[in-house]
C-alpha positions as CSV (number, residue, x, y, z in Angstrom):
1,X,13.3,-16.9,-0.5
2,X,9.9,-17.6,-2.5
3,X,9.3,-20.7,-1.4
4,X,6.1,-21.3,0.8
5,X,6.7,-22.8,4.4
6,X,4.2,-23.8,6.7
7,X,2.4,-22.8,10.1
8,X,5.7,-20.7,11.3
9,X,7.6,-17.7,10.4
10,X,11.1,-16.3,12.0
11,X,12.1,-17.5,15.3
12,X,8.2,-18.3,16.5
13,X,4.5,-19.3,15.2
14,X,2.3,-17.4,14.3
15,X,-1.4,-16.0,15.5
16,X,-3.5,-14.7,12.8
17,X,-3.9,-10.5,13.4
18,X,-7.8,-11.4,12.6
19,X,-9.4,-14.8,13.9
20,X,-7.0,-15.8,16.2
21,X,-6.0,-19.2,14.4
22,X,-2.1,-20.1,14.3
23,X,-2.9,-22.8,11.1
24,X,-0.8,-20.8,7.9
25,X,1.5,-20.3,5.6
26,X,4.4,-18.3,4.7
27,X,4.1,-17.1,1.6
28,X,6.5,-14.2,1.1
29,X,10.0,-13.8,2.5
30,X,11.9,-10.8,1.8
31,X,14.6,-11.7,4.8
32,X,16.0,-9.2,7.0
33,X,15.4,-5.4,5.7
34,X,15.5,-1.9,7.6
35,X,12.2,-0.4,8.4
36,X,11.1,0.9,5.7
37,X,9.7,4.2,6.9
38,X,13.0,5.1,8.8
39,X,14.9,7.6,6.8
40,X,17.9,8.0,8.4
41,X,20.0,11.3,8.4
42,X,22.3,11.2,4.9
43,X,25.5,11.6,7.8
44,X,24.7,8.7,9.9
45,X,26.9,6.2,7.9
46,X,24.8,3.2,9.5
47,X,24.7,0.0,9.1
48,X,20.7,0.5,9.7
49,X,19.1,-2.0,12.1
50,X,17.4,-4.6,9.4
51,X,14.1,-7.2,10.4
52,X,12.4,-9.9,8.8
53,X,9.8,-8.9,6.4
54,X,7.4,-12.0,5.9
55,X,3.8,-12.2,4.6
56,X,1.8,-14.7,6.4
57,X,-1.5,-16.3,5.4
58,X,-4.3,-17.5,7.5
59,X,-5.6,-20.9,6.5
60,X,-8.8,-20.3,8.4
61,X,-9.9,-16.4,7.2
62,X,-7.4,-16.0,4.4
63,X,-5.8,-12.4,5.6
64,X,-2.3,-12.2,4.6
65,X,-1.0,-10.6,7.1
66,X,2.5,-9.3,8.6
67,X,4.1,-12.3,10.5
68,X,6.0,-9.9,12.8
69,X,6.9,-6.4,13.0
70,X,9.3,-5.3,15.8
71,X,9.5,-1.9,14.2
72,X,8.6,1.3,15.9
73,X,6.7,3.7,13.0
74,X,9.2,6.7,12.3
75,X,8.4,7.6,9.0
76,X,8.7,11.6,8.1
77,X,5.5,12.8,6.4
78,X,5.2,12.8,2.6
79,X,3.9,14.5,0.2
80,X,0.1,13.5,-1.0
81,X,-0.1,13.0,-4.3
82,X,-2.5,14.5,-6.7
83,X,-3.7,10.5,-8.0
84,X,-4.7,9.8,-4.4
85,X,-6.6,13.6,-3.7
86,X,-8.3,13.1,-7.4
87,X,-9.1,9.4,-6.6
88,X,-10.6,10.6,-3.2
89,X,-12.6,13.2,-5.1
90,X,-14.2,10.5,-7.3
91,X,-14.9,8.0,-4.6
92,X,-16.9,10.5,-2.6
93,X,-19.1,11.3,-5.6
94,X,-19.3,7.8,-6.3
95,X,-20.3,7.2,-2.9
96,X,-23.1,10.1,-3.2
97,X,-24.6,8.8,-6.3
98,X,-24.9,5.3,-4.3
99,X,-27.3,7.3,-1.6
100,X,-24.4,7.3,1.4
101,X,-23.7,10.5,2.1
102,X,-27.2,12.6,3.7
103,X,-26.6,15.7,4.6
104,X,-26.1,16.7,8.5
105,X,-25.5,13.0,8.7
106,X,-22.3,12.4,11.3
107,X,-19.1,11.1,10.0
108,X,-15.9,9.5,12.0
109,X,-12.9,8.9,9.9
110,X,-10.0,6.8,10.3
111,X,-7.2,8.0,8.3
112,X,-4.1,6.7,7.2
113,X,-0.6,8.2,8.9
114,X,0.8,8.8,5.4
115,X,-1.6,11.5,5.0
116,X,-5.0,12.1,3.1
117,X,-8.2,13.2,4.5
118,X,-11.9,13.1,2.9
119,X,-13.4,14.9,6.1
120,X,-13.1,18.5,4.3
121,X,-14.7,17.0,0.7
122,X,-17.7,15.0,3.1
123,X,-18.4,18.3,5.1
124,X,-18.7,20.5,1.9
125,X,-21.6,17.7,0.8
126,X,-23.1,18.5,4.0
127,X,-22.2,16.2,6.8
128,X,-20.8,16.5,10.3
129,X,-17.4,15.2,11.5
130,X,-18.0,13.8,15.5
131,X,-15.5,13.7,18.1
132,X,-13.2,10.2,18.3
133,X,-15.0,8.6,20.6
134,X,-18.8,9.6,19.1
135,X,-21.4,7.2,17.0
136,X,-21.5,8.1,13.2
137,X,-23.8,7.3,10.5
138,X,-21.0,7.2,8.3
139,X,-17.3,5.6,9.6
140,X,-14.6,6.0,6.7
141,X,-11.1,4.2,7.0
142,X,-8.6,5.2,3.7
143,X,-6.0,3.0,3.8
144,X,-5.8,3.1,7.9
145,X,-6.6,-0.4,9.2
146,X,-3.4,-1.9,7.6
147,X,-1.8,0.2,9.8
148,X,-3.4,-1.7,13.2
149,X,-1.2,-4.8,14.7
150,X,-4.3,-6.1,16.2
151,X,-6.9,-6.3,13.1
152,X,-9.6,-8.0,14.9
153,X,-9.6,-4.8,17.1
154,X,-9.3,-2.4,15.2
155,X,-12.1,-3.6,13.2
156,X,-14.2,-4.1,15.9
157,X,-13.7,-0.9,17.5
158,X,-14.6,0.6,13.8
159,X,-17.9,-0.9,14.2
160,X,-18.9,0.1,17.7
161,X,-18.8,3.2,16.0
162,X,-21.6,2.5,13.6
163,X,-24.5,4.2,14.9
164,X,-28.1,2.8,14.0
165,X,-28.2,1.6,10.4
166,X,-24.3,3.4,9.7
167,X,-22.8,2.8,7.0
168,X,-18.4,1.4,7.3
169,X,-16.7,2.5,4.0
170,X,-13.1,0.6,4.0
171,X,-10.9,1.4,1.0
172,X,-7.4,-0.9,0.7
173,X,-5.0,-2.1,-1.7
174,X,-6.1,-5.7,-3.0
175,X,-4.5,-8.3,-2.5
176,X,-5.9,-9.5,-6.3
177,X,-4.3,-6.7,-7.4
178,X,-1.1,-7.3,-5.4
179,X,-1.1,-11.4,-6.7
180,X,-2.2,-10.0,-10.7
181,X,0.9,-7.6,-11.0
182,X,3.1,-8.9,-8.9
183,X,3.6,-6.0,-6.2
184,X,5.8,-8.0,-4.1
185,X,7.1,-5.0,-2.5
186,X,3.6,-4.1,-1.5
187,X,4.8,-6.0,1.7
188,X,7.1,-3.7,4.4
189,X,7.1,-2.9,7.7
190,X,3.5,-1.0,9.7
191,X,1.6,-2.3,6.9
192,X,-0.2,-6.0,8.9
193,X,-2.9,-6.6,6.9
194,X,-3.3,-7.3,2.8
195,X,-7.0,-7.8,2.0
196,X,-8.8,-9.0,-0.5
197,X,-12.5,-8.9,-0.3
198,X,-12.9,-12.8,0.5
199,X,-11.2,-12.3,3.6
200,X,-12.4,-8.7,4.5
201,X,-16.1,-10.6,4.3
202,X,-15.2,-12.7,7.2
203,X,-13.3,-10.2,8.9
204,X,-16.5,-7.9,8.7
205,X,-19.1,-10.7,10.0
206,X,-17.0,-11.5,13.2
207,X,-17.9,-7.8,13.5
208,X,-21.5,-8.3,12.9
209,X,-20.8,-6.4,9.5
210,X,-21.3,-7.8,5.7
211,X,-20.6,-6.1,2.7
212,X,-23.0,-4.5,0.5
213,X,-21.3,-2.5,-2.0
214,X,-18.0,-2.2,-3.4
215,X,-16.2,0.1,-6.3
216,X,-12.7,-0.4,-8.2
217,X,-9.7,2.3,-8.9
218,X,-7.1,2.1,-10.7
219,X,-5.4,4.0,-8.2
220,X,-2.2,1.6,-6.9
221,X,-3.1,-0.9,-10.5
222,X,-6.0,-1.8,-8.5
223,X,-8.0,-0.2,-5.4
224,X,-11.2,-1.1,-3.7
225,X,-13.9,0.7,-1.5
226,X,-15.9,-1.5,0.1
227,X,-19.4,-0.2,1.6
228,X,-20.5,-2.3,4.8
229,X,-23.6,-2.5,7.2
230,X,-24.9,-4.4,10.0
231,X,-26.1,-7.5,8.9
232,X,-29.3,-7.0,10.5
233,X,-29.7,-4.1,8.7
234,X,-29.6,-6.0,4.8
235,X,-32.4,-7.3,3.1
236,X,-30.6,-9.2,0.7
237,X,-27.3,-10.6,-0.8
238,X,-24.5,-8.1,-1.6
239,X,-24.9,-6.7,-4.8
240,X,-22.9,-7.3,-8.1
241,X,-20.2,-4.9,-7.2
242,X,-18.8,-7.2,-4.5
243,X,-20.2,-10.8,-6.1
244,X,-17.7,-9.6,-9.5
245,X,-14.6,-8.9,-6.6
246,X,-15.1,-12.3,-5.0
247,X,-14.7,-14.0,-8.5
248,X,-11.8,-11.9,-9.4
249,X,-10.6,-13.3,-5.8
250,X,-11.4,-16.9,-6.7
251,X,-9.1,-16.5,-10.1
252,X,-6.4,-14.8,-8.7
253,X,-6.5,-17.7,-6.2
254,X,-6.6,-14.8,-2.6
255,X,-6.3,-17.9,-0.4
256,X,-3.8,-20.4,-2.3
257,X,-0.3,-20.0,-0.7
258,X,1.2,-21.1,-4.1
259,X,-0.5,-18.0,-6.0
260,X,1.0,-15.8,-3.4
261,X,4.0,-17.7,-3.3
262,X,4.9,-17.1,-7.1
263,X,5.6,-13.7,-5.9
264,X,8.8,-14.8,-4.6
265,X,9.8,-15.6,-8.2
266,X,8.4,-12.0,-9.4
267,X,10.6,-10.5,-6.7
268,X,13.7,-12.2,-8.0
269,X,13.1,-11.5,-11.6
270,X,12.3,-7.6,-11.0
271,X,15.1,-6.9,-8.6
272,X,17.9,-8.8,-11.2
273,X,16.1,-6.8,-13.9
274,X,16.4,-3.6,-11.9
275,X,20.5,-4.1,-11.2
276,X,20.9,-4.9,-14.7
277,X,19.4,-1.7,-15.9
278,X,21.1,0.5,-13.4
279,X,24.6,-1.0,-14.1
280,X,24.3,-0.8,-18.0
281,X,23.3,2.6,-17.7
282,X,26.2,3.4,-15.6
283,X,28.3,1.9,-18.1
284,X,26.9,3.8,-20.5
285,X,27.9,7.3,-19.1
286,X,23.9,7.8,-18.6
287,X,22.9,9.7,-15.4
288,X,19.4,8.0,-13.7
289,X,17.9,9.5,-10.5
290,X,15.1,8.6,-8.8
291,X,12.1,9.8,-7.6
292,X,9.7,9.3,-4.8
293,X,11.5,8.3,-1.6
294,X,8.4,5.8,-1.0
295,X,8.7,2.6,1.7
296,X,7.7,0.6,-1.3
297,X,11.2,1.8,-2.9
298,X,13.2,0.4,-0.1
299,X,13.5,-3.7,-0.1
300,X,13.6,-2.9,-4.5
301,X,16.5,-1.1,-3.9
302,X,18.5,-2.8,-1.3
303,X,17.3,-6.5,-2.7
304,X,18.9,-5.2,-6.2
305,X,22.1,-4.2,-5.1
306,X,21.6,-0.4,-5.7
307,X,23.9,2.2,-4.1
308,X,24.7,6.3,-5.4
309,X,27.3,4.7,-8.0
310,X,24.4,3.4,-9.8
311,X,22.0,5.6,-8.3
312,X,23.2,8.7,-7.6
313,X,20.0,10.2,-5.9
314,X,16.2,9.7,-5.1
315,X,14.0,13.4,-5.6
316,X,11.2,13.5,-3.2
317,X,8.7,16.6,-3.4
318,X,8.6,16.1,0.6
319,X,10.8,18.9,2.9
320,X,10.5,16.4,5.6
321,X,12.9,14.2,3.6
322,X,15.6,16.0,2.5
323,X,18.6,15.4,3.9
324,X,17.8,11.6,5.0
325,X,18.8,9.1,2.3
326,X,17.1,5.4,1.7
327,X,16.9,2.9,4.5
328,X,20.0,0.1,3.9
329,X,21.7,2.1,1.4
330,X,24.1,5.0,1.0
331,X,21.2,7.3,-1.8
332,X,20.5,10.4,-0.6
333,X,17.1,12.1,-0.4
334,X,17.2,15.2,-2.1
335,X,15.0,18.0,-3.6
336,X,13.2,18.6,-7.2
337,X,15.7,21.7,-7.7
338,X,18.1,18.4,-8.1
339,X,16.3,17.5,-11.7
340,X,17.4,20.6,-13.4
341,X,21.2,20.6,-11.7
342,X,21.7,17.1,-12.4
343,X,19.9,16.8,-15.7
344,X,19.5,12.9,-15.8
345,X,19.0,10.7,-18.9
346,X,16.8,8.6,-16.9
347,X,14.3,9.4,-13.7
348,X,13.6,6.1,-12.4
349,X,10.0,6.6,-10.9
350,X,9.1,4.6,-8.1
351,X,4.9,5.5,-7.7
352,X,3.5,5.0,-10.9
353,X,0.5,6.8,-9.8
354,X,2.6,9.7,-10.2
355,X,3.3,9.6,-13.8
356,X,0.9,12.1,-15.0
357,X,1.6,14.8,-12.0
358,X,5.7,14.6,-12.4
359,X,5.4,15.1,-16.3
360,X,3.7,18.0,-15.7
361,X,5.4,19.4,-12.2
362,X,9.1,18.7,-13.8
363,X,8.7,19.4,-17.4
364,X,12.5,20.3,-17.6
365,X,13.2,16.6,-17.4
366,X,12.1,15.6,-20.8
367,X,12.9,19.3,-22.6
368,X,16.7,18.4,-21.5
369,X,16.6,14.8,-23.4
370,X,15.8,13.3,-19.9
371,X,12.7,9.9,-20.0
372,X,10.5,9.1,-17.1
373,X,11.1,5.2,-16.5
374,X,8.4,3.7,-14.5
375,X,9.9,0.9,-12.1
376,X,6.9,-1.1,-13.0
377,X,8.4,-2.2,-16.2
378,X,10.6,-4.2,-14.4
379,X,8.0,-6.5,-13.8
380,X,7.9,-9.9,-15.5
381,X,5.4,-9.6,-19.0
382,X,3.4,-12.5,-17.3
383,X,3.3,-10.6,-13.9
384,X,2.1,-7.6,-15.8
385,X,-1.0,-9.3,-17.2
């Protein structure tokens, strides 16, 4: 499963999503798992429809990329956590300070189907949101061009929005990040592009773009916004910002299939980790539930063996999931009401982002004796950092 194989993937070969070339490697494979953001109803019994799940990367731009996705997106809208609204809040003022953001200035976003929206925090600095198919100074994509099959594309059409010395703000999970902590399950169904800043560089000058500014979050262990322009329209180099994410690149090793590769073995080691917990607290007479019914949760679960005898339960905050239960198990989805009934020794916490807002949302959990366990801590000590 975490071995790396070479130029094909499942039952064809593949075409990068960004420069076209079909030289690669497979770095990641997670073998066949349901869609991850198909909840289906707690009475349909299944078995759920499963695909490959595979992480490709191009030898020629570096994108690690989806290597196929037969899935149709399905997933029932979430809740938005407070982490990503505050992080949002900070990366507008941090764009402000940086001279971006001019009043009565027009602004196009491309936003992310899980949810989130800067649009209402840009207006109330002053500028304009345009129609879809309008020119804007300002083009902002959170966490939406992942979401496009055809990157290339979709990153093109982004900058023939661009109008006259525009400014593209892109903000992604890195791949550095992804490689540095071992987020394995990063990787699922509807997401087709991981980027780390090496390869979003080339991406952006087959666009006629280049970067010229970047910031870091710690939102998702490690999130960046990168600031791009026309090429034509810099004077110089980009800055420090971007030259320090390159390096952190280079040492994480962003284009060496073995670096990605050894997330195959963090994979193993966090799933075995995971069952071993769950079935020790079982025989222990300790109740664990989870919560956040996230498509990250779905290949942990099903990869370590979980089902409602170890887990009875994953809370969500989201109406839209109750009733459903976890793609390729039997757990149901149900409601926060569920962490005062139940009154679990252990709440197995699968967005770690969330730490801070479930302590304080769900204070019952811990005034009944009850721990938040991050799933995190699974991780390898050397994955981890």
């Amino acid at each position: 499963m975490s071995s790396v194989q070479q130029g094909t993937a499942g039952a064809g070969q593949v075409t990068c999503r960004a420069c076209g070339d079909s030289a690669g490697d497979l770095v990641l494979d997670l073998g066949l798992q349901p869609a991850c953001d198909y909840f289906p109803r707690l009475g349909d019994a299944g078995p759920d429809p499963a695909y490959p799940l595979q992480m490709w990367l191009c030898r020629c731009c570096g994108l690690a990329q989806l290597a196929a996705d037969p899935t149709v997106p399905e997933e029932p809208r979430g809740a938005e956590p407070a982490a990503l609204v505050t992080q949002a809040a900070d990366a507008v003022g941090r764009c402000a300070s940086a001279g971006l953001l001019r009043p009565g200035a027009a602004v196009a976003e491309y936003g992310s189907p899980h949810g989130g929206s800067w649009l209402g925090l840009l207006a109330g600095r002053g500028l304009v949101p345009v129609a879809d198919d309008e020119p804007a100074d300002l083009v902002v994509d959170c966490f939406g061009l992942m979401h496009a099959a055809d990157q290339a594309g979709a990153l093109a059409g982004r900058a023939r929005r661009l109008a006259p010395g525009g400014v593209l703000l892109l903000q992604f999970h890195s791949l550095e990040t992804i490689i540095r902590l071992g987020q394995w399950n990063a990787l699922r169904h509807g997401h087709f592009g991981y980027y780390s800043v090496t390869a979003l560089s080339l991406m952006l000058a087959a666009a006629g773009l280049a970067p010229a500014a970047a910031w870091q979050f710690e939102l998702y262990g490690g999130t960046v916004l990168l600031a791009a322009r026309r090429t034509a329209d810099l004077t110089g180099p980009p800055d420090e910002s971007v030259r320090a994410l390159l390096a952190a690149d280079a040492a994480a090793g962003v284009r060496d299939p073995a670096a990605l590769g050894r997330l195959g073995h963090d994979l193993q080691v966090q799933t075995g980790r995971l069952s071993e917990w769950l079935a020790t607290e079982r025989a222990a007479g300790r109740t664990v539930l989870g919560y956040g019914a996230a498509s990250r949760a779905v290949a942990l679960l099903r990869l370590a063996g979980a089902d409602r005898s170890v887990l009875p339960a994953v809370v969500d905050a989201s109406p839209a999931k109750a009733g459903l239960r976890m793609p390729g198990t039997d757990i149901p989805v149900v409601g926060p009401a569920e962490l005062s009934t139940r009154r679990p020794d252990s709440v197995l916490l699968f967005l770690p982002d969330l730490r801070a807002e479930v302590r304080a949302a769900y204070p019952e959990v811990e005034a009944a004796g009850g721990r938040w366990v991050a799933a995190e801590l699974h991780l390898p000590a050397s994955a981890r950092g």
